[in-house]
Backbone bond lengths (Angstrom), bond angles and torsions (degrees), N, CA, C in turn:
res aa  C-N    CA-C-N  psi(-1)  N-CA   C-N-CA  omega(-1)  CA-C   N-CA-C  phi
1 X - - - 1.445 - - 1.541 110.91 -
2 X 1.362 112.70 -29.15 1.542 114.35 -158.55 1.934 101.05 -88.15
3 X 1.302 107.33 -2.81 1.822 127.18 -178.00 1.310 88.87 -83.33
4 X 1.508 129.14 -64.91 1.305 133.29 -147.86 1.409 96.06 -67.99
5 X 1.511 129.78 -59.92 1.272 119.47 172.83 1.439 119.68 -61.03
6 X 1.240 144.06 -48.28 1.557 129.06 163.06 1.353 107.18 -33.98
7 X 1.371 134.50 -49.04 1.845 133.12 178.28 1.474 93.17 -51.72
8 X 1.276 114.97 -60.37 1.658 103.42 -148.32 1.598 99.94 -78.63
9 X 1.474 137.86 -37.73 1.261 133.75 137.94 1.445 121.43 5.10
10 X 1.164 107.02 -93.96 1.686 122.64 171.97 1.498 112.87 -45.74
11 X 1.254 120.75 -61.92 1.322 105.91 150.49 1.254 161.53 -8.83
12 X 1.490 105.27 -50.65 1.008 136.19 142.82 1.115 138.59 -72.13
13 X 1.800 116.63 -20.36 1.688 114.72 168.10 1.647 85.50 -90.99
14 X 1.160 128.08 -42.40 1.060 86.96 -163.86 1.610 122.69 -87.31
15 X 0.850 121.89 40.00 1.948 143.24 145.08 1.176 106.02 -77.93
16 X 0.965 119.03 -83.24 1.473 141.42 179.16 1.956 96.78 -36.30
17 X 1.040 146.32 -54.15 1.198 158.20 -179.64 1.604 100.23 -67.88
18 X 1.603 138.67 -38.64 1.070 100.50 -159.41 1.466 90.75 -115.98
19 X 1.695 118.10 13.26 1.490 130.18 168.75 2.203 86.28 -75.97
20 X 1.046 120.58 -63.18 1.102 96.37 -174.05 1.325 147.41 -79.93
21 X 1.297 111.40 -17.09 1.811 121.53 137.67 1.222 138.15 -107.59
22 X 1.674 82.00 139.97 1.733 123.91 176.42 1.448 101.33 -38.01
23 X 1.352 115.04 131.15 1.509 141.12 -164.81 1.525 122.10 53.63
24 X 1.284 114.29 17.25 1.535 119.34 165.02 1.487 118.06 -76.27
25 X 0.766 149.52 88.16 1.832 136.42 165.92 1.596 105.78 -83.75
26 X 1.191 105.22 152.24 1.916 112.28 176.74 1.984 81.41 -156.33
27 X 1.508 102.71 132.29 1.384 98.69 176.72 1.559 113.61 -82.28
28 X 1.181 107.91 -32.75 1.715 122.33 -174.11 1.535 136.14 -143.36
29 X 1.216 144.09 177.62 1.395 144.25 173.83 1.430 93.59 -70.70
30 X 1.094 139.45 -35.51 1.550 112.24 176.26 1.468 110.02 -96.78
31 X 0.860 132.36 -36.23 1.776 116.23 170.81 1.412 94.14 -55.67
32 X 1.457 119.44 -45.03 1.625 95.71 -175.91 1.676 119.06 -50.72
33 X 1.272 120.92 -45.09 1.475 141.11 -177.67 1.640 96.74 -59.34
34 X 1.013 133.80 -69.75 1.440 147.70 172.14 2.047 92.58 -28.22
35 X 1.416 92.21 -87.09 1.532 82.06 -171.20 1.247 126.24 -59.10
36 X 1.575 130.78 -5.15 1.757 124.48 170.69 1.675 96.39 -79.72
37 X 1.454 124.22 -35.38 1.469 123.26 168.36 1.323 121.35 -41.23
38 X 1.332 110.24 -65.85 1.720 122.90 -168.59 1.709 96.76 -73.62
39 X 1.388 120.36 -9.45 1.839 92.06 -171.42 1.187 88.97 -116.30
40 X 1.569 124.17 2.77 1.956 117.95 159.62 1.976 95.67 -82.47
41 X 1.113 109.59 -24.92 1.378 91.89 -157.75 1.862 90.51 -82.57
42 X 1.352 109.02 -64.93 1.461 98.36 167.84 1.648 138.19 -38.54
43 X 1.157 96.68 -25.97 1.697 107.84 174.44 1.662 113.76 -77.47
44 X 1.597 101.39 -27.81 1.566 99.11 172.56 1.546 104.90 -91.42
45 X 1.200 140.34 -50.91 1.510 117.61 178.56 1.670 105.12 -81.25
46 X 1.191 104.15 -97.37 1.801 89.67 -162.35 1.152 125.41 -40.30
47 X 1.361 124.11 -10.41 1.166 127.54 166.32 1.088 133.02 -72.92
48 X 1.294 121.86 -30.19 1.385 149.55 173.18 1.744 104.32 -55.66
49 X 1.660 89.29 -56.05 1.424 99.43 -153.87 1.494 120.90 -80.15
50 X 1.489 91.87 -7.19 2.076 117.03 166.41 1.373 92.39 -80.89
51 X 1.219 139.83 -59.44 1.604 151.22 -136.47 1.630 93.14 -69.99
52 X 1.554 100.49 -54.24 1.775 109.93 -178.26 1.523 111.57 -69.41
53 X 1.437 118.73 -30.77 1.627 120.01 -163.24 1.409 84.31 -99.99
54 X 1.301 137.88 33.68 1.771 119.44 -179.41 1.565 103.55 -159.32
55 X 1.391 110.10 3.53 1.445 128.03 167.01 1.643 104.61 -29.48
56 X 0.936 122.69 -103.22 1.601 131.59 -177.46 1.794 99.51 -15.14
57 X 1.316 116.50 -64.30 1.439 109.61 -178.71 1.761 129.98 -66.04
58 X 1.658 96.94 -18.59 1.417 97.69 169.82 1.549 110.48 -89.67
59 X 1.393 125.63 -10.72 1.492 116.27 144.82 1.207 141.61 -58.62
60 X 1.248 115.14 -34.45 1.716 140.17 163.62 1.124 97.03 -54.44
61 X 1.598 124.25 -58.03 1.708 113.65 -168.70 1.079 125.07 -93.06
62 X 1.655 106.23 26.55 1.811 123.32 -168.87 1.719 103.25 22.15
63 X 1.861 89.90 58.95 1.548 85.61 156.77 1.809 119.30 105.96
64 X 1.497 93.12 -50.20 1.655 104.85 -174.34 1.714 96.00 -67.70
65 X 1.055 145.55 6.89 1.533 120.14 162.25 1.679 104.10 -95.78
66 X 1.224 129.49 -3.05 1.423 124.21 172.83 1.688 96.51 -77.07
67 X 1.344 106.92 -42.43 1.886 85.05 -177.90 1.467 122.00 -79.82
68 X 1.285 110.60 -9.45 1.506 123.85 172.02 1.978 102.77 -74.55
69 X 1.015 107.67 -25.16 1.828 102.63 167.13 1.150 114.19 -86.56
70 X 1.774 122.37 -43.39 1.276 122.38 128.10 1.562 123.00 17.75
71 X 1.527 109.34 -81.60 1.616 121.92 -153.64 1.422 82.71 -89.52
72 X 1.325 132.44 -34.57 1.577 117.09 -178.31 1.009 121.55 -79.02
73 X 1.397 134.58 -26.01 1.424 131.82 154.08 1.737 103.57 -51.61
74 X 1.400 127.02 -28.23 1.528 97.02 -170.14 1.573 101.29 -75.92
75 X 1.772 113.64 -28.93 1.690 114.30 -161.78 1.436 85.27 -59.24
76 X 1.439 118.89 -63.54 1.630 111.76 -163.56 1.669 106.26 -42.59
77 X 1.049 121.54 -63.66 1.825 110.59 167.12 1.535 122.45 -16.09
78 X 1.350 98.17 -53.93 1.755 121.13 -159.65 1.693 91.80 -69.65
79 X 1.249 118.48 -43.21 1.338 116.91 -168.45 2.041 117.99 -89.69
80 X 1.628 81.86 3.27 1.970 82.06 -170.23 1.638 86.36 -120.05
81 X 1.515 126.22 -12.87 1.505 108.10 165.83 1.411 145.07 -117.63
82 X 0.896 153.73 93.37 1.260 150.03 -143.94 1.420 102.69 -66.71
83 X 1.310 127.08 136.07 1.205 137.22 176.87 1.452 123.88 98.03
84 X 1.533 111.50 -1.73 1.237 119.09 -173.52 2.180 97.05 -133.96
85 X 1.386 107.04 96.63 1.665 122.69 -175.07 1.659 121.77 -98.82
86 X 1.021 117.66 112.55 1.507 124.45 142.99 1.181 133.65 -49.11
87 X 1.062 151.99 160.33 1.333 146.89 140.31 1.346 113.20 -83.87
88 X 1.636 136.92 -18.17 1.154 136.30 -157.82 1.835 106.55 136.94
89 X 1.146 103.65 -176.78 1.617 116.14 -167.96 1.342 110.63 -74.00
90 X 1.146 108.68 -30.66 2.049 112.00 168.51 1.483 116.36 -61.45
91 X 1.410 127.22 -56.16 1.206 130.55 147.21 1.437 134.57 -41.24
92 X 1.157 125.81 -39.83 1.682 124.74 174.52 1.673 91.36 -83.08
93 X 1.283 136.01 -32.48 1.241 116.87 176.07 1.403 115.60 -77.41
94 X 1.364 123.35 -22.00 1.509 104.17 -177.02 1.609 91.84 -101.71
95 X 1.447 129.36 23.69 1.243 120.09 162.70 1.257 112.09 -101.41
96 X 1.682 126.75 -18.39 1.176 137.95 160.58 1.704 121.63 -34.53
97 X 1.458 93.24 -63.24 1.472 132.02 -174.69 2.040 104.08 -57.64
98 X 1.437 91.68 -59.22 1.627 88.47 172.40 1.159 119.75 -68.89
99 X 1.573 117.03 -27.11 1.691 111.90 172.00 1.651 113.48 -48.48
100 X 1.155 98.39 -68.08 1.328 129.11 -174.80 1.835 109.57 -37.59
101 X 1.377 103.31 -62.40 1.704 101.36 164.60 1.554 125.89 -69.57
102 X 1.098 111.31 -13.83 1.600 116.77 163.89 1.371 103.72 -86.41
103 X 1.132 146.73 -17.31 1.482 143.87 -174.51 1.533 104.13 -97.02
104 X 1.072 115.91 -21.69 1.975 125.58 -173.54 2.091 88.76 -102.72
105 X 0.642 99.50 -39.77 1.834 100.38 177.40 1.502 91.29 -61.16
106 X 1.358 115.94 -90.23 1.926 117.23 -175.70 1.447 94.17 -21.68
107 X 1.284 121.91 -74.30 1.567 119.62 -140.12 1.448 94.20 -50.72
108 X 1.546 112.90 -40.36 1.590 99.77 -153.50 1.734 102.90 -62.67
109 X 1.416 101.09 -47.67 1.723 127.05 166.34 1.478 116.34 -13.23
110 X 1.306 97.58 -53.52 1.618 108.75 -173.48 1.105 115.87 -96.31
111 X 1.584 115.81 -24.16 1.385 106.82 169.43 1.878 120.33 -61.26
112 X 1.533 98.96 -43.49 1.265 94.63 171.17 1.045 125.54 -53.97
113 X 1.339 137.51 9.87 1.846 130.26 -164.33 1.495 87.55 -94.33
């Protein structure tokens, strides 16, 4: 039960996320759901497997090249789903960024219940 609501969660930020940035489009609640799916599922394998093969450089950048694979796991999304748009790497990164503070907002949210 606690999966089904994290899906519909994300879902929902990410509406809410691409209602508030410039060059985001999402056509619907399920492309929205679809695309928080495919950029958890991409973020755990290929993502992983950049994160591990790029180690040394995400130490150099104390870190900031993990969110730069981050923003490329969302383009790869952008380019495998129809209905869910970027404008380019400025946009999936500051859509990164809003995910990310809407996902640390919920948590705190729910923890309080």
């Amino acid at each position: 039960m606690k999966i089904i609501i994290d899906i519909l969660l994300m879902g929902i930020i990410m509406l809410l996320a691409a209602y508030l940035v410039p060059g985001v489009q999402v056509d619907g609640f399920g492309t929205a759901i679809i695309a928080a799916i495919l950029i958890a599922i991409t973020n755990a394998t290929i993502g992983f497997i950049l994160r591990v093969l790029t180690f040394p450089i995400t130490i150099l950048t104390l870190g900031l090249f993990s969110f730069v694979i981050t923003v490329l796991m969302i383009l790869l999304v952008d380019a495998m789903l129809d209905g869910f748009h970027t404008a380019g790497f400025w946009s999936a990164a500051l859509l990164a960024i809003v995910i990310a503070i809407m996902k640390s907002i919920f948590g705190v949210v729910a923890k309080n219940d």
